[in-house]
C-alpha positions, -999 to 999 in steps of 0.1 A, spaced: 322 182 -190 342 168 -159 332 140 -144 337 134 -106 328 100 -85 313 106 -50 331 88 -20 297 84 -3 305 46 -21 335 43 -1 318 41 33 343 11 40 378 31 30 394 60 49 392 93 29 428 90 16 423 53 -3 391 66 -14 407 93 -32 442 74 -44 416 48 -54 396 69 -77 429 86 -90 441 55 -99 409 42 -118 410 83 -135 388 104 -122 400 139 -122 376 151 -91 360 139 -63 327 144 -42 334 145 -4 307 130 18 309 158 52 299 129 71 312 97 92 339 78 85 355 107 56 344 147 65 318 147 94 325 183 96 313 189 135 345 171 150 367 174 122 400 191 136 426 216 119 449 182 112 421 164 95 409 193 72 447 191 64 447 157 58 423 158 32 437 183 14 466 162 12 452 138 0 435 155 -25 468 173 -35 491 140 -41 466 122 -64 458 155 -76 421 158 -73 399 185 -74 366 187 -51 337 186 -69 312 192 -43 307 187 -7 278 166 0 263 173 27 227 158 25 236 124 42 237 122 78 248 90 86 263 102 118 230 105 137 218 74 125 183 81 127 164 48 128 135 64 101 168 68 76 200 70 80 201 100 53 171 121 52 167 130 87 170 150 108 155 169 77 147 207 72 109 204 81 109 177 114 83 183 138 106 187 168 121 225 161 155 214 188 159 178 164 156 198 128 188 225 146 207 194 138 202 197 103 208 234 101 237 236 122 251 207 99 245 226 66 264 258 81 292 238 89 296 223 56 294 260 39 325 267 62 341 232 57 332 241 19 351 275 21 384 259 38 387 234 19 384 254 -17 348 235 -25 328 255 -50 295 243 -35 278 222 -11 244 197 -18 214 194 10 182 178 8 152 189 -4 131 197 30 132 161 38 99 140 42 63 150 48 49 140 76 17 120 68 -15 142 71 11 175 67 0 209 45 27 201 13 23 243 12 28 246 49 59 224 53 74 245 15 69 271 38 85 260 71 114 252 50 123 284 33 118 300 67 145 276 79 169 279 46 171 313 47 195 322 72 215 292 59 216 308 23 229 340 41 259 318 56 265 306 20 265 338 8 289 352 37 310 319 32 314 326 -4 301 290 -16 267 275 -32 240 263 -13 225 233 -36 188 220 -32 183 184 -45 146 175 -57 146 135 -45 115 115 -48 97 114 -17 109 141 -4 97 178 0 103 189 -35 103 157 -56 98 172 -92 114 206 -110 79 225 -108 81 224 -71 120 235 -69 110 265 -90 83 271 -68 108 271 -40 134 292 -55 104 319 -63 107 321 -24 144 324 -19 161 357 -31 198 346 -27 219 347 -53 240 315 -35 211 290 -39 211 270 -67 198 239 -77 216 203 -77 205 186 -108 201 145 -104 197 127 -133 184 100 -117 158 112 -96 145 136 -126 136 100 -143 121 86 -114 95 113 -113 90 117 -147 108 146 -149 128 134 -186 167 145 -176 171 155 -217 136 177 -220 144 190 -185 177 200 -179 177 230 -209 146 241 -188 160 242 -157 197 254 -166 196 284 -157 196 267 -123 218 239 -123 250 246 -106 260 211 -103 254 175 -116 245 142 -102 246 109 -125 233 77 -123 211 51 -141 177 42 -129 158 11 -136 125 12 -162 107 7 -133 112 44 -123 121 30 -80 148 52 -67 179 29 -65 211 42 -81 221 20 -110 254 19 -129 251 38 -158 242 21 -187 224 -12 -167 189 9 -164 170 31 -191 177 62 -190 187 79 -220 223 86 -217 230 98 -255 202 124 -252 212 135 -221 246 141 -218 238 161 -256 213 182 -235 239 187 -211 268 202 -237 242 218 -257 234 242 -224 275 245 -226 273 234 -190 312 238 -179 309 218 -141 312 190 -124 291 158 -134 295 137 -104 288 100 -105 268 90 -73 267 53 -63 263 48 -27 245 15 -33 280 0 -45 302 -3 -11 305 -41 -17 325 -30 -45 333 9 -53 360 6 -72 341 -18 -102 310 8 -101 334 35 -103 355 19 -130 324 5 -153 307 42 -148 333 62 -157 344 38 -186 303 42 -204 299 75 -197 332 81 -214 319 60 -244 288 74 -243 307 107 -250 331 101 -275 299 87 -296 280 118 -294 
């Protein structure tokens, strides 16, 4: 199991500290965020896609996964990461989210990522067919999956509670719709306990699926606010045991965008229980 920190908490620190940052604290990979201020992929130029393979090469990082579900570069006033989304209203505003998506598959490919993560169709509108809006957005997906697959990277659906496809049930009733072998399904840990969805019963259901990882505690309550691991209740003993006993081989990526104030303490207290949590099992 290799465990990778996303730098979507390091919205205050250029792309290079981020990284030299998390080297230092021990990570072995990181999560790129393709948006503003570290990989916003639409105006990135042939010197900054360098840049960040620099910087990824002298504190010798790996990528773990581009994510490329936040959009913080529109700055829509609804929220700042789920729109535009895969099933707006407006057919020119959701282009904006497609477009995005392509570019990270192409970002993806030149920078040597093995995947990307999107959003899971994005919100329904209130009053909205659930049915009609699963099908609005595999109509849209699918020429995106065809980039992936031309691109040679993984296109990564995300359940997220309220969102589109919130719960495993639904993903798999989305992936019945999708024949594309570069589809695959971004497992976070998190979210699965929000919705009931228990991360240890659930993952050796869904692993045929799960291409990559997200990790992060989540109070009792069940509200969707990342927690560092170990200071909400999810089971962390019986799932990271679920997780080796699927002999899952990729990236378990710690996401903790709530932490800017301080991203180097979440990073550093998260890698140090999950580590613990490990060495007990």
């Amino acid at each position: 199991m290799k465990l990778a920190f996303s730098t979507n908490a390091y919205l205050k620190y250029p792309f290079s500290e981020a990284v030299r940052r998390l080297a230092a604290i021990g990570y072995k990979g990181v999560e790129i965020m393709a948006d503003v201020p570290h990989a916003w992929p639409a105006f990135l130029l042939d010197e900054q896609k360098q840049a960040l393979r620099d910087a990824l090469r002298t504190n010798n990082l790996e990528i773990a996964n581009v994510n490329a579900f936040m959009m913080h570069a529109v700055n829509d006033p609804r929220q700042r990461y789920w729109h535009p989304s895969w099933i707006e209203p407006d057919p020119h505003y959701r282009r904006i989210r497609i477009e995005h998506t392509k570019r990270c598959l192409t970002l993806a490919r030149e920078l040597g990522a093995a995947c990307i993560t999107t959003e899971p169709g994005g919100p329904v509108e209130p009053g909205a067919s659930w049915s009609k809006a699963l099908a609005l957005f595999v109509e849209e997906i699918k020429p995106v999956a065809e980039h992936a697959e031309r691109e040679g990277v993984l296109l990564l659906v995300e359940p997220e509670p309220g969102l589109l496809i919130e719960k495993m049930d639904q993903y798999l009733e989305f992936r019945g719709r999708i024949d594309s072998p570069a589809v695959g399904l971004n497992f976070d840990i998190g979210h699965a306990y929000c919705v009931g969805d228990d991360p240890a019963v659930t993952i050796p259901r869904m692993a045929q699926h799960i291409r990559h990882i997200h990790l992060e505690d989540i109070a009792a309550t069940r509200v969707h606010h990342h927690l560092i691991p170990g200071e909400g209740a999810i089971d962390f003993t019986a799932t990271l045991r679920a997780i080796q006993a699927i002999n899952y081989q990729g990236w378990v990526t710690i996401e903790l965008y709530p932490y800017v104030e301080d991203p180097d303490g979440a990073a550093r207290r998260a890698r140090q229980y999950i580590q613990n949590v490990l060495a007990n099992l």
